[in-house]
N, C-alpha and C positions, 0 to 999 in steps of 0.2 A: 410829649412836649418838654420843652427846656426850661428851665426859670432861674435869672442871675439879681445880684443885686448889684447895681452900678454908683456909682457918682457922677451929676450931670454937672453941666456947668454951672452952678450955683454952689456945687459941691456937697447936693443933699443926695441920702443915701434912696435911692428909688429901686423898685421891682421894677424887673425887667422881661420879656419871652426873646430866648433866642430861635430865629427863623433863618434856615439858609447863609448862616453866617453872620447876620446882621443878630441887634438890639433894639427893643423894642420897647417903648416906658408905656407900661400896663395902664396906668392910671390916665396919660392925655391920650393913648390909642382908645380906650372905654368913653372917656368923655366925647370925642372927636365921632365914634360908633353909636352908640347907643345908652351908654349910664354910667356912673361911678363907678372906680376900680379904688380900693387903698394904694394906698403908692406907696408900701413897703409890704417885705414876702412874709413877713409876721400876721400882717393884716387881710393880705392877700387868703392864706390858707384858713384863717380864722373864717373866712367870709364863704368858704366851700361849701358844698357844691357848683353853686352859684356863678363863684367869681371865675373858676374853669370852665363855662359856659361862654362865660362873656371872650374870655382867653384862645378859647376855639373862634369865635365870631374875630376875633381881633387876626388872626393866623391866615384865614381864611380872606379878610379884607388885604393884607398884605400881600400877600401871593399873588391877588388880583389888582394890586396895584392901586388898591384904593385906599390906604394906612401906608406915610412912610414911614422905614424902620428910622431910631435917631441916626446909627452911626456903625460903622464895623467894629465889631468887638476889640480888635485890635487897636482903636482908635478910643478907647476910653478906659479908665480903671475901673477894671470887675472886682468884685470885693468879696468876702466870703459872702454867699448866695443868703443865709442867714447869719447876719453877724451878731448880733445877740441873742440865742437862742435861750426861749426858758430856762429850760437843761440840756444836758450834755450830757450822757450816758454812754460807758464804752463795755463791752462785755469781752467774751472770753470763749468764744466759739470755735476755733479753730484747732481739733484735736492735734494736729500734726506739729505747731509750735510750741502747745504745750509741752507733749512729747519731747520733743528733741532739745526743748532747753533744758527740760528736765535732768534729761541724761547724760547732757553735757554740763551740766553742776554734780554728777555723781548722785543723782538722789530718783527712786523711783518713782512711778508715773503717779501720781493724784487721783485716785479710785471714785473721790468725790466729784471729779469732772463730770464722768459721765453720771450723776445719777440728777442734775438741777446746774440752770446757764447760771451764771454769777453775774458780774458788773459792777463797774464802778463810777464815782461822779466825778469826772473832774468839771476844769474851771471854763462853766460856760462865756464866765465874760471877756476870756481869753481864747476866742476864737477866729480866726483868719482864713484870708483865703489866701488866692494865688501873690507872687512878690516875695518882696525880701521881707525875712524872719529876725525881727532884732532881740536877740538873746545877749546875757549876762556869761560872764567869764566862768561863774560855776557850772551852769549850762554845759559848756565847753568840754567838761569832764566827762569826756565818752558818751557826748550826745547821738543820739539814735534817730533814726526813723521808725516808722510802723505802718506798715502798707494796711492797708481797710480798705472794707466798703460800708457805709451808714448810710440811716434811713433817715426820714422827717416824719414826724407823726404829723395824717391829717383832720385828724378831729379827737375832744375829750372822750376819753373811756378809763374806766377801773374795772379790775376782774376779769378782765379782758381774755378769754380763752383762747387757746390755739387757734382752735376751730374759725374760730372770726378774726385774727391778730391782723391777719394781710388785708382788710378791708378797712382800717386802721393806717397803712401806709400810706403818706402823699406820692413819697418821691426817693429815689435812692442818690448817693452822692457820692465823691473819694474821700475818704480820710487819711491823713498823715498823724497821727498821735506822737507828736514830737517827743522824745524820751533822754532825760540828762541820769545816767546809769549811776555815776557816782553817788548824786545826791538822792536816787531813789534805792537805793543799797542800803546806804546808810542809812535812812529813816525806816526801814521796811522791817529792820532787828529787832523793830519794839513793835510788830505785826502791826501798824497800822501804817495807812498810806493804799497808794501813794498819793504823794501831797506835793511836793517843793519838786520831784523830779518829773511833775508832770502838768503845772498849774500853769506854766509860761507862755505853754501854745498849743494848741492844736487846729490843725489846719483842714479845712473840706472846701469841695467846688469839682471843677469850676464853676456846675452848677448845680441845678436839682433835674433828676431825668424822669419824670412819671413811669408808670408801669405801664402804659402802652406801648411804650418805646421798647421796649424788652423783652414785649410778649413772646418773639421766636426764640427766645433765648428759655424762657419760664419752663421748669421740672417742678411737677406737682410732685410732694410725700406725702404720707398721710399724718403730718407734722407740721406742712404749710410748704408754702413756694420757695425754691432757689432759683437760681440762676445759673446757665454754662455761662461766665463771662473770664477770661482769663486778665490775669492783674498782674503787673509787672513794673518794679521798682529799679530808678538810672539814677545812681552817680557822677555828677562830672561825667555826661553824656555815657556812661558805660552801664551796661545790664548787669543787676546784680541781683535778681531777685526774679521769680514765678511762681502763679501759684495760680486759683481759679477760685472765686466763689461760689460754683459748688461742693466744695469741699467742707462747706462751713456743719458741723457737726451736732451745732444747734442752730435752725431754724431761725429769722427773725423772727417768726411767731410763737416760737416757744419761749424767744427771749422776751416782746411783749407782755406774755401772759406772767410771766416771773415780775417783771420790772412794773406792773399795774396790777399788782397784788396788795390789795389794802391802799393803792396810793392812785391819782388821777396823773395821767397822762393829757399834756394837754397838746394844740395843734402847734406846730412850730419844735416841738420838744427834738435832738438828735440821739440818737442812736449807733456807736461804733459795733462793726462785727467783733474787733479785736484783731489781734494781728495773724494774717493767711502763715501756712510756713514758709518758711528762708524767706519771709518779708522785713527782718530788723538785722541790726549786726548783733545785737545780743545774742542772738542763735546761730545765726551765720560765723562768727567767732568761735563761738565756742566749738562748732563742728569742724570747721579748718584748723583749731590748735588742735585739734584731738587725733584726727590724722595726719598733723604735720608730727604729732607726737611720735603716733606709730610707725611714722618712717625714720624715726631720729634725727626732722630737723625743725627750725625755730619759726613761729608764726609771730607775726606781728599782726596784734587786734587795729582794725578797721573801724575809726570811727568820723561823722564829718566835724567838719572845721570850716574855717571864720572863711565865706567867699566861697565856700561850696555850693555848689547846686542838686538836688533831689528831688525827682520827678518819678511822681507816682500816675500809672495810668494802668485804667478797668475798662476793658471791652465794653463800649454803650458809652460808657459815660465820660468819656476824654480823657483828658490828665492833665493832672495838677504839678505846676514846677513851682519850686521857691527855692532864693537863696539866702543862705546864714550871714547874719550879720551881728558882727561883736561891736555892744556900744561901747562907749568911751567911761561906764562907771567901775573904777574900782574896788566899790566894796564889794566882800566875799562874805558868804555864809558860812562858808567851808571852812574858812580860815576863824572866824569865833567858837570854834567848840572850843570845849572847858575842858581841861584835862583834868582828871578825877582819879 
């Protein structure tokens, strides 16, 4: 199944089932069927098993024509599927980016990678979905993409081992982990971060996909599940990016089990894989100057800008477009440093 978070015409933020194209508000399809749904997807997964019970009855009345959907998706604003997530958690799974940025900063690979996944928190209350991105002028400084795929935690657990991590997933999603290069460079020399070059946005959707929907796609390890899904990032309508989610090198079940070590995981919580390779220009850069180097001629670094468009899209799960938008405020961070 599908699940969006919309705004009706009241302009409240409601859970939604996509079917067939259409939308559907969980909460008057449940009351109009059979019982109480929440009518937000915070609420919704909080209330699982249960409430995807009611979600299948609701699917099933549609189809048959006894639940109208409200509206075609096209016909209303889809919102990040969860817009305020508990947390936000983005890890660091994908040996092949690692890799390749590495080498393209002159420095060798991280031996720590492979022995434990990492992660990090950024800012859940800055999270979006599909539309326009309104970003600040320091933003602007060699803003990036980050093609991903994340997951939604669908029930509390701590200690949570491999073994059982995947029964723990609601729902997998697209991630874009927006990234301003300048300003996470600069704070990252004093090892902590990142912070400021990563707090402004991050973006997931269009919506949430259950694990049924993926099942012909599902590779069992003896590590937990991946997926063959292939993931590809457009610029300004042009292909600039492949790569596949099964390549992801840790597990989301072994990142589970690291990220709910001593700590509770609750339902609602995201989860990024971290960026597939040649899914950002950070990497992608670096590898075109290095062979434009060795031919003796001059690259110019790729980054987006104000009225760009960036659409990321994962086999299964649709794809996500937004465009960059520079507001009208002129203060800069960049421009207050203290010279010392």
């Amino acid at each position: 199944m599908k699940f969006v978070t919309f705004l009706n015409m009241e302009n409240e933020k409601r859970a939604g089932i996509v079917i067939d194209g259409k939308v559907v508000d969980l909460a008057l399809a449940g009351r109009e069927l059979c019982c109480d749904l929440p009518s937000t997807m915070i609420g919704f997964i909080k209330d699982l098993p249960e409430s995807l019970e009611v979600a299948r009855k609701i699917e099933d009345a549609v189809r048959s024509e006894r639940v109208q959907p409200v509206k075609d998706q096209r016909d209303i604003k889809i919102l990040a599927p969860i817009p305020n997530p508990p947390s936000c958690r983005d890890a660091y799974a994908f040996r092949q980016h690692v890799q390749t940025a590495r080498r393209n900063r002159g420095v060798d690979m991280i031996p720590e990678f492979d022995q434990f996944p990492i992660f990090y928190f950024t800012n859940h209350n800055a999270v979006f979905g599909q539309g326009d991105i309104l970003v600040e002028d320091d933003h602007l400084q060699r803003l990036d993409f980050e093609l991903e795929v994340a997951i939604v935690i669908g029930k509390k657990g701590r200690n949570i081992p491999a073994s059982k991590a995947d029964e723990y997933i609601f729902a997998y999603t697209i991630m874009n982990d927006l990234s301003a290069r300048q300003l996470q460079m600069e704070e990252m020399k004093l090892n902590l971060g990142p912070a400021k070059g990563k707090d402004f946005a991050t973006v997931i959707g269009p919506w949430l996909v259950t694990p049924d929907e993926l099942e012909a796609h599902r590779l069992s390890t003896p590590h937990g599940h991946k997926y063959d899904l292939v993931m590809k990032a457009f610029h300004n309508n042009e292909q600039i990016s492949e790569g596949n989610v099964k390549d992801m090198n840790w597990t989301f079940a072994e990142i589970i089990e690291r990220a709910s070590y001593g700590v509770d995981l609750y339902p609602g919580d995201v989860i990024g894989s971290g960026t597939v390779g040649t899914g950002c220009y950070l990497e992608l850069n670096g590898t075109h100057a290095l062979q434009a180097k060795e031919k003796g001629e001059n690259f110019e670094p790729v980054w987006l800008k104000n009225g760009d468009t960036i659409t990321l899209e994962i086999e299964g799960l649709g794809k996500l477009s937004n465009r960059i938008v520079r507001t009208e405020n002129e203060y800069s961070i960049l421009a207050k440093k203290k010279n010392v």
